[in-house]
Structures are given as structure tokens and as C-alpha cells.
N, C-alpha and C positions, 0 to 999 in steps of 0.2 A: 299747688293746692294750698291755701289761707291756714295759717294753725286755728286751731278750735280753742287753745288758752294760751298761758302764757307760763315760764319759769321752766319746771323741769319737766312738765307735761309738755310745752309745747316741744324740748327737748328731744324725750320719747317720741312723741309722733313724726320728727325729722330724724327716726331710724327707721331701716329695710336690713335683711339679713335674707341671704339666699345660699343657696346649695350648690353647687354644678356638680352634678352626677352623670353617671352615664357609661358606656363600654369605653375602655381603651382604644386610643388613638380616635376620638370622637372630636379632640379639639379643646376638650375641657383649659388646659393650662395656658394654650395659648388664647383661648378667648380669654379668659384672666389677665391675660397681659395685656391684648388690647383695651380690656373695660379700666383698667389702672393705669393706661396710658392717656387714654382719652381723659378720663377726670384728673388728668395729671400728676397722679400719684408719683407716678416715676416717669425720666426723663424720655426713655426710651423702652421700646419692648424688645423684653429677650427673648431667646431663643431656646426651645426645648434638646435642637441638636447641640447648641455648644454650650449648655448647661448653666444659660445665664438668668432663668427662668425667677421670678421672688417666688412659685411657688413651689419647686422643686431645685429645694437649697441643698437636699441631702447627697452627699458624696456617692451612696450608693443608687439614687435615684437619677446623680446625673450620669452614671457609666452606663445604666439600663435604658436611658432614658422614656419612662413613662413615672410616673406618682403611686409614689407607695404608703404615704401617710394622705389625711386630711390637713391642710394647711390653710393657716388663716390669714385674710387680708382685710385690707379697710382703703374705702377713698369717700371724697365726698364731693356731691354733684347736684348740681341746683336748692345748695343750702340742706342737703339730706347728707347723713353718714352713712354710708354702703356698707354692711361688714359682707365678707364673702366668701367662702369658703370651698374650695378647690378639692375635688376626692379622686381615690384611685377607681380605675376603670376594672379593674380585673375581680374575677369571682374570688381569688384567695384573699380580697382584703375585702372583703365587708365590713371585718370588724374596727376599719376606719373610717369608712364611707356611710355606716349606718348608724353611726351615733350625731353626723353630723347635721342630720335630719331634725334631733331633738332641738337643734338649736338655733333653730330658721324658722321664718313664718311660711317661707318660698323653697320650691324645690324647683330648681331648673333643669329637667331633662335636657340633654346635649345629644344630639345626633349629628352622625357626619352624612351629608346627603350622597353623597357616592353612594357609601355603605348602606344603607336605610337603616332598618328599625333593629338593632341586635338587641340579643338576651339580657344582656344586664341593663337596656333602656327600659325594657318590660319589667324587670324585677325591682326597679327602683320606684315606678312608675306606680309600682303597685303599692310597695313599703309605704311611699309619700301617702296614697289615700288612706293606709293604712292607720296614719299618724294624724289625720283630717290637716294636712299641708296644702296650699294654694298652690297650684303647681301650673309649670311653663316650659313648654316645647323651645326650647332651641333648637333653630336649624342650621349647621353651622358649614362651612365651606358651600357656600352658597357661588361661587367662580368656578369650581371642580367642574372641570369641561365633561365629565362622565356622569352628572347627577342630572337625573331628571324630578324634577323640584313641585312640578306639578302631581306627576306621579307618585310621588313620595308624601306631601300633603294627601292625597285620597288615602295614601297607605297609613297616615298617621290615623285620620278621621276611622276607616275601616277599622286599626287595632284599638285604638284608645277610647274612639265613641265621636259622635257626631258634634260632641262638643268641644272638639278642638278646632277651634277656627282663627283664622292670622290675624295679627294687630298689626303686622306691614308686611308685604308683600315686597316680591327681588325684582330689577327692573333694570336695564340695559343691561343685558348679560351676568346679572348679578354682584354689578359692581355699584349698585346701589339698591336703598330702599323706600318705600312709599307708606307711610302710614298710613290705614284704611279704617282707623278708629275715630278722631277728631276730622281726620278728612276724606272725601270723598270723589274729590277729581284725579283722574289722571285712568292709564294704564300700564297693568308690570306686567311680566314675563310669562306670569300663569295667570289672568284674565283681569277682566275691568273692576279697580279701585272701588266703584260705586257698590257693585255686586256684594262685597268683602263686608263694606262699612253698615250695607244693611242686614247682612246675615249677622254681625255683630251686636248688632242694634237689638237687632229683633232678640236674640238670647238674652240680651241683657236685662234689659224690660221684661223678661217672663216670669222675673221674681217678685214684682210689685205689679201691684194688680191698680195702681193710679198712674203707673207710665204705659203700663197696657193699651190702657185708656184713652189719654192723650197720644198713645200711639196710631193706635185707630182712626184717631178722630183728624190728627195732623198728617199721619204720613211723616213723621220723622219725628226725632228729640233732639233737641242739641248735646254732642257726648257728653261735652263740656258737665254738664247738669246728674249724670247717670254714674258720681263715684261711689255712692250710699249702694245703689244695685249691683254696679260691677262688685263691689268687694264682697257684699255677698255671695251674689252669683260665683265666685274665685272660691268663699268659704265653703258653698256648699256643693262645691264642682261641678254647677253646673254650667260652667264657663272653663275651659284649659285652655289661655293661649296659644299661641302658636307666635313666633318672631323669626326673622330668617339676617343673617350674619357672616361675616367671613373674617374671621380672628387674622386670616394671614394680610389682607388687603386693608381692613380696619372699615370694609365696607358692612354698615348698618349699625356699629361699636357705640354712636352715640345715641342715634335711636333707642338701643337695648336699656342704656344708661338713664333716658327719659321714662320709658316704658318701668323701671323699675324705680323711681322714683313717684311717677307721675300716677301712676297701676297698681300696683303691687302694694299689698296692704302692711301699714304699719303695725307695732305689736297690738295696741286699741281694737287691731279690726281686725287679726287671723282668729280664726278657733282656738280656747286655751288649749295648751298640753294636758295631757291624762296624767294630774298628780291622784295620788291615795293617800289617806290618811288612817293611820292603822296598819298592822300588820295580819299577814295571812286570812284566813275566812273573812276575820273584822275589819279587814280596811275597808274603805267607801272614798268613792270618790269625791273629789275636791275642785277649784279651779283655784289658782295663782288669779289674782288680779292687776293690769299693767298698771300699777299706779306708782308713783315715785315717792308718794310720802309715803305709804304704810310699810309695814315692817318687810324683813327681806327674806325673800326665796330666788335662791340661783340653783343651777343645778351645772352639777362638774362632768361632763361630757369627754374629755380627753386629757391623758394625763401623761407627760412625758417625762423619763427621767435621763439624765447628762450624766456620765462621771463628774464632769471638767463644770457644770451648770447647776447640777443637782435638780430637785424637781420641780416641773411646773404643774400648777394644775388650772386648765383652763375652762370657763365657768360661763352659762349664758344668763344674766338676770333679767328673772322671768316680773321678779316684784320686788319694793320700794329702791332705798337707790344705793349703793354701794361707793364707799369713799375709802379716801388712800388709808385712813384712819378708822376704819370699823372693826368694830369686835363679831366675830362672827364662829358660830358655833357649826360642828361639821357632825349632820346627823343628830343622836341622842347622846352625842359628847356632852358630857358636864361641863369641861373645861374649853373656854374659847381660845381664840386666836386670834391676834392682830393682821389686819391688812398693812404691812408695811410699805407697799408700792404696788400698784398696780398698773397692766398693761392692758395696749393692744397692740396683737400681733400683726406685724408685715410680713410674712414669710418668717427667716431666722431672726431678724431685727424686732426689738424691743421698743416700743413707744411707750413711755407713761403719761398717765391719767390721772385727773385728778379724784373722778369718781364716774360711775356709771350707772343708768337709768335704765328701765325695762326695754329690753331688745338690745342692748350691748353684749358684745361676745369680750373680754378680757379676760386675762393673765394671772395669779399668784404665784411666786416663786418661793420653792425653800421652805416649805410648810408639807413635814414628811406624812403627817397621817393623811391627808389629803388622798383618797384614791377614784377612781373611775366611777360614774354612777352617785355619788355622793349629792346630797341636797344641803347646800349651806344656806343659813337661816342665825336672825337676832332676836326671836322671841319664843317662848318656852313651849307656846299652845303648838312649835312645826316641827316638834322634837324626833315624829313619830309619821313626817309629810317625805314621801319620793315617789321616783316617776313611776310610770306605769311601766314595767318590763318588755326594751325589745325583742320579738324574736329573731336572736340570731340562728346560723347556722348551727349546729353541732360541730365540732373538730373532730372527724374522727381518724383523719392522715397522721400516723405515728411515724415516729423516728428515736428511736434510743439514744442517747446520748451520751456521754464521760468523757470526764478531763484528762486529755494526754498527761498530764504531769498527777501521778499518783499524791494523795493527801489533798487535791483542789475538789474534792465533793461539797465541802460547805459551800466554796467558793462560786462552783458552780452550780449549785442549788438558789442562792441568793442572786446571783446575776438571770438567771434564767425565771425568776419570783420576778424578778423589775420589768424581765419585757414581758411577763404574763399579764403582771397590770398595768401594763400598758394597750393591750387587745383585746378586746373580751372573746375574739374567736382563737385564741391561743388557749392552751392551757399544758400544764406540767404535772405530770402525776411520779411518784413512784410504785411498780408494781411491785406488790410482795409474791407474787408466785415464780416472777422471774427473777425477782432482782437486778430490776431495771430501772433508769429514769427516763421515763418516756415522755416526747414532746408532741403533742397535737394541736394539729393546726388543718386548714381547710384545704390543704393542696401542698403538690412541691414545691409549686415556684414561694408558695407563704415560708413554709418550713429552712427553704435557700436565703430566702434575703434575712429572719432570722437568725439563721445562723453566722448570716456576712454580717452581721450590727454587731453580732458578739465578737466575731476577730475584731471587725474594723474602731467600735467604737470604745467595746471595753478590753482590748485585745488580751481575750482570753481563748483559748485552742481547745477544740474538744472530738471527740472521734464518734463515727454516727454509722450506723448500722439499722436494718430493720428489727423490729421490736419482735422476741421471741414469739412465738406462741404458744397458749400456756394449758401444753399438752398435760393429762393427768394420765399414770396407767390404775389398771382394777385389776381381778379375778371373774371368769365366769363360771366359775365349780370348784365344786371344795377338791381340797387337796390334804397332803398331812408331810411335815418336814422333821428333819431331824440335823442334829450337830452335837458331835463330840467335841470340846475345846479342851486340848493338854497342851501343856507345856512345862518342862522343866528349864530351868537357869542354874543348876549348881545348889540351889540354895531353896527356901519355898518355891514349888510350883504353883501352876494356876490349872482347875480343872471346875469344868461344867459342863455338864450335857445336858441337851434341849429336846424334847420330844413336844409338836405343837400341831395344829389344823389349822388353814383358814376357810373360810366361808364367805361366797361373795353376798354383799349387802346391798338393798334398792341404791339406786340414782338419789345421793343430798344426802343417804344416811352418816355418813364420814367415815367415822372409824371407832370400834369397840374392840375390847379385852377383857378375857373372862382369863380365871386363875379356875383348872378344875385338879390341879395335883391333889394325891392323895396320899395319905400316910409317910409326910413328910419327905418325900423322892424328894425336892427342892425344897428347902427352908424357906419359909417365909421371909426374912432379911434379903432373899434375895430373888424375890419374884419380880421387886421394883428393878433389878438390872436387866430382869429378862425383858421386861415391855421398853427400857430405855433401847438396846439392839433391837427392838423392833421398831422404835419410832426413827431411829436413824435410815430406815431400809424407807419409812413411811416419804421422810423429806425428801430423798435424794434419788427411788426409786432403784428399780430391780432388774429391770429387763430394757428400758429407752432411757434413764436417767432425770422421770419426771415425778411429780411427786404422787403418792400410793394413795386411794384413796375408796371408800365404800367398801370395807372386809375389815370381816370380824377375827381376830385372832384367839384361840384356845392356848393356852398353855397345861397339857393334862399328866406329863411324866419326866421323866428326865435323872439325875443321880449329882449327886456331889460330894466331896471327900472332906472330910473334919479337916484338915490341915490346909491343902490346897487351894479348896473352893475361895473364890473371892467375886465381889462385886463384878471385875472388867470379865472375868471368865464367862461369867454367865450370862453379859451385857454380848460379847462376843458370838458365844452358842448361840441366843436369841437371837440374834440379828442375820446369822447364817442359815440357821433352820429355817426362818420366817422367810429367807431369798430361795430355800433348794423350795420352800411348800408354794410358793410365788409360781417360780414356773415348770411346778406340774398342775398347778390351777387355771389351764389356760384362760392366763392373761392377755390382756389387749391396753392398746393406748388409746385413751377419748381426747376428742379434740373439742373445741367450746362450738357451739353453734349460738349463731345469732339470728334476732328476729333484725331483718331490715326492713325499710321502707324508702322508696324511692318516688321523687317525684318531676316529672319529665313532663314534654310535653305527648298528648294522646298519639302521634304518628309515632313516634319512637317507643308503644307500647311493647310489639312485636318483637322488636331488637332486644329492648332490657331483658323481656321474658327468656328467648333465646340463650341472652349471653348466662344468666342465671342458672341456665339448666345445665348449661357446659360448665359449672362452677360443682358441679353436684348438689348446687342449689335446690328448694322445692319452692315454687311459689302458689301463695295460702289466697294470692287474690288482687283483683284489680279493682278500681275506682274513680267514674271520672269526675274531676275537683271543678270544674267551668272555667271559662275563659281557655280555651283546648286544653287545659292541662290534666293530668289523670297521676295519680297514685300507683303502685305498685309494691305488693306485699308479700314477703315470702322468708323463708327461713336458708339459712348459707351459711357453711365453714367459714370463720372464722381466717382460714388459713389460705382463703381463695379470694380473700380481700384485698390482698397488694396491690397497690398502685391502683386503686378500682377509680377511683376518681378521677385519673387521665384515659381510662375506660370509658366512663360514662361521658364527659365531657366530647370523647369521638365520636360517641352516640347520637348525644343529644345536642351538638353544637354549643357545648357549655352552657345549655340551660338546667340539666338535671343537678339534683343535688341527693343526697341521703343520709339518710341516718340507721345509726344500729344499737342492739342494745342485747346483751347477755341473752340468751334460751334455757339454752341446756349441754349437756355432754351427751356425746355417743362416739360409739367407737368408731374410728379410723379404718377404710379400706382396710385388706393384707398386703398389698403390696406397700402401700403408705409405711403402714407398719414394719413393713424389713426394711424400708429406705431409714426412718427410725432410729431402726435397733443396730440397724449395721452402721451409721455416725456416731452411735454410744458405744460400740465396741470399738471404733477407730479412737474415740477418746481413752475409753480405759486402755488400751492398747499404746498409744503416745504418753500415758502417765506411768 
């Protein structure tokens, strides 16, 4: 294709930036190899079994071998710069796979044709329109003696829509391919050449009502003529490629390579990205414009930190042009930063640059405020410009954490902060009801190789358990307690007696203390020790060891002795009476209940409801969302969430996902309740 100027525009328009997405083991890494092989990037292609792979450099990615980060590459091919970016196939990494969306014009679905159309093709498939991406079917193991290639195209058309149709078709057994876009003779595997080239044709033209026209009237267009429509057609989907390929054979590898040069639109010609400008209610949208003189907007996408490397943060510029030398402000920072060097990534290998232009993906190193999500910018009116917020998943897969080596809490707060921003579907919280540091993430296999980065990378050792649950006990009827405290030593004794009621209080009301003594039976100086023994009974709980919560305490009689009485005595009494009034009030333990929502596909409605009800679950409701998928709503213990995620995923073939969020408390079965009480007596019992 002719550049339309010249300098650094015509620069720009010789980039393409694409995606490979798709389910694990689809192919993604190794089609990477051969598309980097064929434009020569590297001398030969590796291999994903013996871990020679440029896009899976990581140590723990070659023992596993499948891709557990987004990784970036570059080649270049008929005078165009490729950037290309390689993602993992699995549900527990979205939170690498779906920011690298933001930073491509092109999303390349990848499918293995044995396997046909899995869940995360569909989920990606969807993100991409989500994000108005030009998007393109790979079909990849196109020689797999087990794929049937025609059936599997009808299967793409049926799920995706009638407008996926092929730009070349497979042909002697799949070890070759035929263009059916610029041409029109021949026959492949799955039917005649000519047939392809005009179902092509005919979509293309249905965006321009003057190729329409001359289509009519000709009976054909020349493609050659039809790039202004196709890319269109690409923007407003109503075109989704289709190309078919075999990473392992390298049969179709250069086709793809011309296809995405030749097709596939440069930054000039995708849909802008969804910037805002403003914050909250007030932002309004905006567009980035791909121009290389005006001032700059990039946005930071992925951010990695090294012990041994320190951090990179890698950046796709969306507007003007970015040199080894710019001063560049991050967000509504006052204070800028220098570019001292910039990259682009090969896999682990660093290449510098002199500068970059709209639609480059590059590198900064060693620049700490730099975090995930950030919009870097050289003029003061973009102080207040970022992207539109993805939706990710929730994390809601817990695992508690601590440092085998007592005194490493800061240490391991601060390392587990770096791989948190590094994911945005990780996160780290500490809970104050358990006093825990709890790590969430989307699954266990996400939570495992987390935790293999932290031995392997920053070898630090930590001990993992499931995350409490954060039982509270109550009262359901008033009660009234009482405590004698003496004690003699020889010397001043200590003496207070408590005379006290409780009373249970609504669900949220917390906890009150009233003083109703009279005529001095307890001194005022020390009414504050009575409520401090009662609040210690409040934290650490009376009867399960959980903390006390909704009941009102009276304080109405009690005695003290001029000599003896002191503060702890009466802290003492209080805190005894308040435990004998505890459990004659029968009390009970509440567990949290959550509101969840799950969303699955519609045949697996039946199952999810089922298995919910077996949870002690209620579900409040169904919903179906289109495209087969359906909602599902209902309320569930908290305590019947384990592992629910390798639940669902049996269910729904790893399509479902869910989220949850706080309810309310209610109390716990009885038998719950003895299993309970009798590991709090086994505790106080071992102490």
C-alpha cells in the first residue's frame, strides 16, 4: 500500500500492532514463532516444549510450558513494523491478556482447529468488540489430521456472525494456502476460491454505497481498489476475517504476515480508544489523535518489576511522538521525567530506540512512580485525560498468606504490593476481623504461579492457608451475669464485683453500654475498667473465639472495698460476668452471607442453581444476558465458597465466572455451631 505522506506520518502508517489471544494450547506462541521467523526476526523457531520460545522467556513459564504473561515482540515485513503481542490462554490471567487489547488496533483470535471454538475464544472475542478492535480469526493447526476445517468455518460463521468470512482458504491437506481476497482462481479444501473472493467482495462494498454501485453494474471490483471500505468494514465489524495457518509446518505464516500488513488497519484507520477527560460524573469523552507532531498521549498498559532489572513500564503511543530525550509527565504529576532510553521489547531482550510514533508499543526503565493504567503526556490541558476503564474480572479466590521467618511482614507486604501492580486481577488486602493478609486472585493455578515468582524471583518463603472466615457470635435473649474478683498477695489485695445484663441488639447495631449503678455500689473512677473487661470479651469472643457483636451491656450493681478495689479488679469482674451473662443469653455464631452473581452459559443454568442450593444457598433469580449466556442471582455463606471457582469451571467448561459482595450475617446451623465451639475449646484447651 503507497504512504499517503511523508516523515513521521508516513512512519506511523508503516505500523500494525495485533493481539494473539485465545484459549491455551490454541497455538498462540508458536504461531509467534513462525510469524518472527518468516519476517526474519529470528534465525530459527523455537520450541514451546524445550523452552526456547522469544515469547515465553519466563523460567516458570518454560517448566509449565504454556504463557503466563503478555509478551512483546516486533518484526518487520514488506517495509511495515509488526509489534505483536503474545497472551496467556487461561481464565486465571486475564489480568495479562486484557490490557493488551488497549494497545493494538487488531485482536487476533487464535483457534486450534481440532479443538474448535473454546470459552476464552468467545470471551476475548467479545472484550475485542467491546473495545471497537478490528478483529481476526486465526485458524491455526490447519495439517491436525483430526480438524475438520470446513465444519469448523460454518462453526466460526454460526457463533461469531455471518460476517466472518476467509481471506485464504487451506489447500492440499492443509499444507498450503490460497488467497481468495486479491484472487480468485483456484480450489482449497473447503470449496472453490472464486465462491470466497465474492462473498468477500460483496461485504466489502456494502459500506459504500458508490462501490455498490459499480458492483451492480460490473459484477466485480478490483480488491486491489477496496482498502478505504475494507478498513471500514474491519472498524465497524462489519467484516471479521477469517485466515487459516499452521505455526507447526509454517504453512500460510507468510500469507498471515501480508494479510497484516496489507489488511489490517494502521493507527490512522482503527477506531480511537475510549480516552476521558475529567474525572468521575465530569469526565466526557475525548479521542487521542494519531498524529506524530502534536503533543503526546501514550498510555502504560503493563508494568513489570525485577529485583536484579528494577522496573519497566511499557507504554503504547496513542499521539505525537515520543524520543529517547522527552520530558514527560505521568497523570496530574507536577513533576516530569526524563526519557532516558527507550525500548522495544523482544521477548526478554531489550532493543533501543530512538523515538516513537502513534502505534508503537515501547519500553521505559527505572522510572518508579510509573504504575499500570497510567496516561503519560507533555502538555498541561492532558493532566486530567485516561482510558476508559476495563472490565476485569473480580478476584475473589483468597489465600492467606505470612512469612515463614517471623519480623518479614513489612517485607512481605512490599513484595506482594509489586506483584499486585503488576496484575490488576490480583489484589492484596489485610483483613482486620481476622488478622490476615489475604491474596486474591482469579483461580488457583493464578494464586500458584504467584506464589512460584515470589520464591523463584524474589526468593522470599511464605506459608499459605485458607483465609478465615469471619465468624461473629451475638446473644438472642437477655440474660444477667455476675463476678466476684478477690484476691489477696500478702500485701494490698485486689477486689471488685460485677453485677451486669445483656440484651441482644438489631443486625449492624454494634454494641452499647449503659452505667445504671446506684448509690455508689461501684465508684465512678471505675466504671471505665468495667466496660474495658467487657470490651476484651467483645474482641476475642465467649463461646467460638469470634468477635461479639449487636448487645447491649448494663452495668446496674456490684460492691468494692476502699483499700482493695482497683482498676484491673474490676476490668477483671467485668469481663467475667459479661462471659457467665454471654452464655446464659443464648448465643449463637453468625457467619457473613453474600450476595453472588454468576454468569454462565444458559444450559448450565440448572446445574449452577442445583449446586447453590446444596451450599445452603437461596437463589433471588435468573436472567438471560443474549448471545446464550444467562446470569444467576442468589445469596450463599460465605463459608461454602471454597474452591468454588474449580466448581464452576466443572460446570460450565470454564466459561462461568462470578462475583460477590458482603449481605449480611445470620446465624450458623447448630450443628456448625458445635463443630465451632468444640475447635475453641480444643484451642483454649492446648493453651
Amino acid at each position: 500500500m503507497p504512504s499517503r505522506s511523508n516523515g513521521l506520518a508516513a512512519e506511523m502508517e508503516a505500523v500494525r500492532t495485533l493481539a494473539l489471544v485465545g484459549a491455551s494450547a490454541s497455538g498462540k506462541t508458536s504461531l509467534a514463532e513462525a510469524l518472527l521467523h518468516e519476517a526474519g526476526a529470528i534465525g530459527a523457531r523455537g520450541s514451546v516444549e524445550r523452552g526456547t520460545t522469544v515469547s515465553d522467556h519466563d523460567p516458570i513459564e518454560k517448566r509449565m510450558q504454556h504463557s503466563l504473561n503478555a509478551t512483546l515482540m516486533h518484526m518487520a515485513h514488506g517495509g511495515t513494523r509488526i509489534h505483536l503481542i503474545d497472551t496467556p490462554g487461561g481464565a486465571d490471567f486475564l489480568g495479562q491478556s486484557l490490557p493488551a487489547l488497549e494497545a493494538v488496533e487488531t485482536a487476533a483470535i487464535v483457534i486450534n482447529a481440532a479443538a474448535g471454538i473454546e470459552p476464552m475464544a468467545l470471551r476475548m472475542m467479545d472484550y475485542a468488540a467491546s473495545r471497537h478492535l478490528a478483529r481476526l480469526v486465526v485458524v491455526n493447526r490447519i495439517d491436525d489430521p483430526a480438524a475438520d476445517l470446513a465444519g469448523l468455518l460454518a462453526q466460526i460463521q454460526d457463533t461469531f456472525g455471518r460476517e466472518c468470512l476467509p481471506l485464504n482458504l487451506p489447500a492440499s491437506g492443509g499444507t498450503r494456502v490460497i488467497d481468495c481476497f486479491f484472487n480468485r482462481e483456484g480450489e482449497s479444501d473447503i470449496g472453490a476460491v472464486d465462491a470466497a473472493h465474492r462473498a468477500l467482495v460483496e461485504q466489502v462494498v456494502e459500506v459504500d454505497a458508490a462501490f455498490v454501485e459499480r458492483y451492480l453494474n460490473d459484477g466485480d471490483v478490483d480488491a486491489a481498489e477496496l482498502h478505504a471500505p475494507l478498513e471500514q468494514a474491519l472498524r465497524e465489524g462489519h467484516l471479521i476475517p477469517v485466515c487459516f495457518v499452521s505455526a507447526r509446518s509454517g504453512a500460510g505464516a507468510a500469507e498471515m504476515l501480508d494479510i497484516i500488513v496489507k489488511l489490517l488497519p494502521d493507527p490512522s484507520e482503527a477506531n480511537p480508544p475510549d480516552f476521558l477527560l475529567g474525572e468521575g460524573e465530569d469526565a466526557r469523552p475525548m479521542h487521542a489523535t494519531p498524529d506524530p507532531s502534536m503533543h503526546v498521549l501514550a498510555h502504560v498498559f503493563k508494568v513489570t518489576s525485577d529485583p536484579y532489572v528494577g522496573k519497566l513500564g511499557i507504554m503504547r503511543v496513542h499521539q505525537g511522538t515520543v524520543a529517547s530525550d522527552s520530558q514527560l509527565y505521568i497523570g496530574d504529576g507536577r513533576k516530569p521525567f526524563k526519557v532516558g532510553h527507550l525500548f522495544m521489547l523482544q521477548g526478554k531482550d531489550h532493543v533501543e530506540v530512538p523515538r516513537a510514533v502513534p502505534g508503537d508499543i515501547v519500553a521505559v526503565a527505572k522510572v518508579e512512580e510509573l504504575q499500570f493504567d497510567d496516561v503519560l503526556h507533555d502538555a498541561a490541558e492532558d493532566s486530567h485525560v485516561h482510558l476508559a476503564p476495563l472490565a476485569f474480572p473480580v478476584p475473589v479466590h483468597g489465600l492467606a498468606v505470612e512469612p515463614k521467618r517471623h519480623g518479614d511482614e513489612q517485607r512481605a507486604w512490599e513484595i506482594l504490593g509489586k506483584l499486585a501492580a503488576e496484575d490488576p486481577c490480583l489484589r492484596i488486602e489485610h483483613v482486620a476481623a481476622t488478622n490476615e493478609t489475604v491474596l486474591y486472585g482469579l483461580g488457583e493455578l493464578h494464586l500458584r504461579t504467584v506464589l512460584e515468582r515470589l520464591r523463584e524471583v524474589y526468593r522470599f518463603e511464605v506459608q499459605t492457608r485458607p483465609p478465615r472466615i469471619a465468624y461473629r457470635e451475638t446473644v438472642t435473649a437477655p440474660a444477667e451475669g455476675h463476678h466476684r474478683h478477690k484476691k489477696q498477695t500478702g500485701g494490698a489485695g485486689q477486689f471488685g464485683e460485677v453485677f451486669l445484663r445483656v440484651e441482644p441488639l438489631s443486625r449492624g447495631d454494634g454494641f452499647q453500654f449503659a452505667d445504671e449503678v446506684r448509690g455508689g455500689a461501684i465508684p465512678g473512677q471505675f466504671i471505665p475498667a468495667v466496660e474495658k473487661g467487657v470490651r476484651e470479651v467483645l474482641s476475642c469472643g465467649a463461646i467460638a473465639g469470634y468477635p461479639v457483636v449487636d448487645v447491649r451491656v448494663v452495668v446496674y450493681d456490684g460492691k468494692h472495698h476502699s483499700v482493695d478495689s482497683k482498676d484491673i479488679a474490676f476490668a477483671t469482674a467485668g469481663r467475667k460476668a459479661f462471659m457467665a451473662a454471654i452464655r446464659e443469653a443464648r448465643p449463637v455464631v453468625l457467619e457473613p452471607i453474600v450476595q453472588i452473581e454468576i454468569v454462565a452459559p444458559e444450559h448450565a443454568v440448572g446445574d449452577l442453581t442445583s449446586d447453590l442450593s446444596s451450599r445452603r444457598g437461596l437463589v433471588t433469580g435468573t436472567s438471560a444476558l443474549g448471545a446464550g449466556a444467562a446470569a444467576v442471582r442468589g445469596q450463599v455463606p460465605m463459608a461454602e465458597l471454597a474452591s468454588y471457582q474449580s466448581r464452576l469451571n466443572a460446570m460450565t467448561s470454564g466459561q462461568g465466572r462470578y462475583t460477590i459482595a458482603l449481605s449480611h450475617y445470620e446465624a450458623v446451623p447448630p450443628n456448625v455451631q458445635q463443630v465451632l465451639m468444640g475447635q475453641y475449646r480444643g484451642r483454649e484447651d492446648d493453651q
